[in-house]
C-alpha positions in Angstrom: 211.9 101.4 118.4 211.6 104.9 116.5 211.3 108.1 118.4 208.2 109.9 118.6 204.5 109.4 120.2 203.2 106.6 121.5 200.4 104.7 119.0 197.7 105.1 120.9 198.8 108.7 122.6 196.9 111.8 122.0 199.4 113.6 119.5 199.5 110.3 117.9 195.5 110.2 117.2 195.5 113.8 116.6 198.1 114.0 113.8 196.5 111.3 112.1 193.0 113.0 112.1 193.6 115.3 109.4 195.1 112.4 107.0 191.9 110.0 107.8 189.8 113.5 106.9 191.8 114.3 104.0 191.3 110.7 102.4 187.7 110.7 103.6 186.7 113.8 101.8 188.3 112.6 98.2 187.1 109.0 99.1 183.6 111.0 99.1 184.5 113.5 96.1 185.7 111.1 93.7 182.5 108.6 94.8 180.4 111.4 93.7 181.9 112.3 90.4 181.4 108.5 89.5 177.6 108.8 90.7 177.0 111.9 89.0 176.1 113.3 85.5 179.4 113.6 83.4 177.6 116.6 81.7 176.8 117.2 78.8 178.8 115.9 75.6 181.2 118.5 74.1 180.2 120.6 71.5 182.5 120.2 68.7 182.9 119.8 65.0 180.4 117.3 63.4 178.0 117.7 66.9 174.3 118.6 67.0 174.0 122.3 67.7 171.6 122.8 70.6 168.1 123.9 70.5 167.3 127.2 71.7 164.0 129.3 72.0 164.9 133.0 72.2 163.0 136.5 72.3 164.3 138.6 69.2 164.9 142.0 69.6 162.6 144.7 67.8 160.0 142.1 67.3 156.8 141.7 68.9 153.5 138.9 68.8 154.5 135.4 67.0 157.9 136.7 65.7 159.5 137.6 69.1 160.3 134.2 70.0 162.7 132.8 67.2 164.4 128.9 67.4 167.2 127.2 66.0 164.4 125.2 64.7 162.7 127.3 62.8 165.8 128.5 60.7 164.8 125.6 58.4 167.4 123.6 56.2 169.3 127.0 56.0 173.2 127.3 57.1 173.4 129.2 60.4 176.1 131.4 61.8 175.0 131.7 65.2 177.0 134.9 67.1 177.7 135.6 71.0 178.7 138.8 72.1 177.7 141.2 74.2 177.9 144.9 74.3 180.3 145.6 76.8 183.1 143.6 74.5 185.1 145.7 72.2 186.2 143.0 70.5 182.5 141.8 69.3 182.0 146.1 68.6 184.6 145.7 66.2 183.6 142.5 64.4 179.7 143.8 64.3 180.0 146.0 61.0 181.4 143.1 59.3 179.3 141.1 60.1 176.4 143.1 58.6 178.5 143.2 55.3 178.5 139.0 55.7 175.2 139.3 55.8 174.4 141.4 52.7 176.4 139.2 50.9 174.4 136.2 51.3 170.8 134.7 49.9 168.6 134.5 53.4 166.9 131.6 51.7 170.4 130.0 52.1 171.8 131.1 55.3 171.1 133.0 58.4 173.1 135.0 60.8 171.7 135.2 64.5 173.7 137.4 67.2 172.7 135.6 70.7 173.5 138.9 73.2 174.6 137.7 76.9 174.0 141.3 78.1 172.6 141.8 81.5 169.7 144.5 80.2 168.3 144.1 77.0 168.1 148.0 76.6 171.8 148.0 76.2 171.5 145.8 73.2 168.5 147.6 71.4 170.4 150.9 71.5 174.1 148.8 70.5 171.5 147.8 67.2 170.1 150.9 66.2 173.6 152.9 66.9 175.3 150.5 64.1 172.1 149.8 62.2 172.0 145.7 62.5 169.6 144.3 60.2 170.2 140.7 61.2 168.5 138.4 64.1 169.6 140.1 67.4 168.8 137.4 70.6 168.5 138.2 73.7 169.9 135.4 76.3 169.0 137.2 80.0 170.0 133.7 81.7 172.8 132.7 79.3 171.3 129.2 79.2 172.1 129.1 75.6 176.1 130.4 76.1 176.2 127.5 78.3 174.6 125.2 76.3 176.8 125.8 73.0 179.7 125.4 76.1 181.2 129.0 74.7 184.7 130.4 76.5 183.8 133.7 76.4 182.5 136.5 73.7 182.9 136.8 71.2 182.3 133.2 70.0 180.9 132.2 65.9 179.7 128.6 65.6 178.7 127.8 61.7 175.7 125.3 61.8 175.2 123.2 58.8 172.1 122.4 57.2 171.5 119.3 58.4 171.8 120.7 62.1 175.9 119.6 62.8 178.3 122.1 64.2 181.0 122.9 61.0 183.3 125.1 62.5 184.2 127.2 65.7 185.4 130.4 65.8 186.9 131.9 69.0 187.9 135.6 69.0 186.6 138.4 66.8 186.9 137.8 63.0 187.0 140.1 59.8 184.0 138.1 58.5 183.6 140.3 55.3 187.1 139.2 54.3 187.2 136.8 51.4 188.8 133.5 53.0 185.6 133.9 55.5 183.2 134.7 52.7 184.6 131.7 50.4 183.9 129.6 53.1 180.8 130.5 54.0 179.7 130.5 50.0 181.2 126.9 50.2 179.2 125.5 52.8 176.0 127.4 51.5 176.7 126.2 48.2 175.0 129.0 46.8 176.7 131.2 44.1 177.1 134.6 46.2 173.7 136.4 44.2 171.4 137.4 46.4 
């Protein structure tokens, strides 16, 4: 017979409680991750881009609200940053220099802000004189739903509405391997 407690004796029941708990609770965890919603598919290359509806900044009546949609059969760059980032600071000038560079019938660049006050953002636009789309995400439903790591964060949208490329980290995006590129999937010949 091995040493220890009895079966049925009080220490017996009592270190077994934890173990029958234990297994109970990722019996019950594992039951409800194979119920639940697996969330949503991941965003990748060759994926719809998500909808999004999202007041513009500087804009009031009809034009405050601009979506995804309405960008048309143009390419999209569509930007997250916010103005407490250093990293999206630096990559902001260049990416007004993109967007000189490029025929608006062709392609659009939209800068999806995550910032908590959208005062901060106004004053982060007119301080280094942005001229493209500025959006204003107060509840970062659309950061979730384009399932971004962190800012800043460049997803290129192609015409037909598919996710091209991802681009984590601050970028150079006047720099001619990113301009190339761009031109590339545009298709259009640079004159504006």
């Amino acid at each position: 017979r091995l040493s220890g407690a009895e079966p049925d004796s009080p220490s017996a029941r009592s270190s077994i409680a934890p173990l029958a708990l234990g297994v109970l609770v990722v019996a019950v965890a594992f039951w409800l991750i194979l119920r639940g919603d697996a969330g949503a598919p991941p965003i990748v290359r060759g994926s719809p881009a998500p909808g999004f509806e999202l007041p513009r900044l500087g804009m009031g009546g009809d034009e405050s609200i601009l979506s995804l949609s309405e960008l048309g059969e143009r390419v999209v760059m569509v930007n997250f940053w916010a103005t407490w980032c250093e990293p999206c600071e630096r990559e902001m000038p260049a990416m007004e220099r993109l967007y000189a560079l490029l025929p608006r019938s062709e392609f659009e660049l939209v800068a999806i802000a995550i910032d908590e006050t959208e005062s901060d953002v106004e004053a982060f636009q007119a301080e280094y004189g942005l001229s493209f789309p500025i959006l204003f995400d107060a509840d970062q439903s659309t950061y979730r739903a384009y399932q971004t790591m962190g800012v800043p964060e460049t997803l290129l949208i192609g015409r037909d509405g598919r996710i091209i490329e991802r681009y984590v980290g601050p970028r150079e995006w006047d720099e001619p391997a990113y301009v190339e590129r761009i031109r590339q999937v545009v298709g259009a010949s640079g004159d504006r």
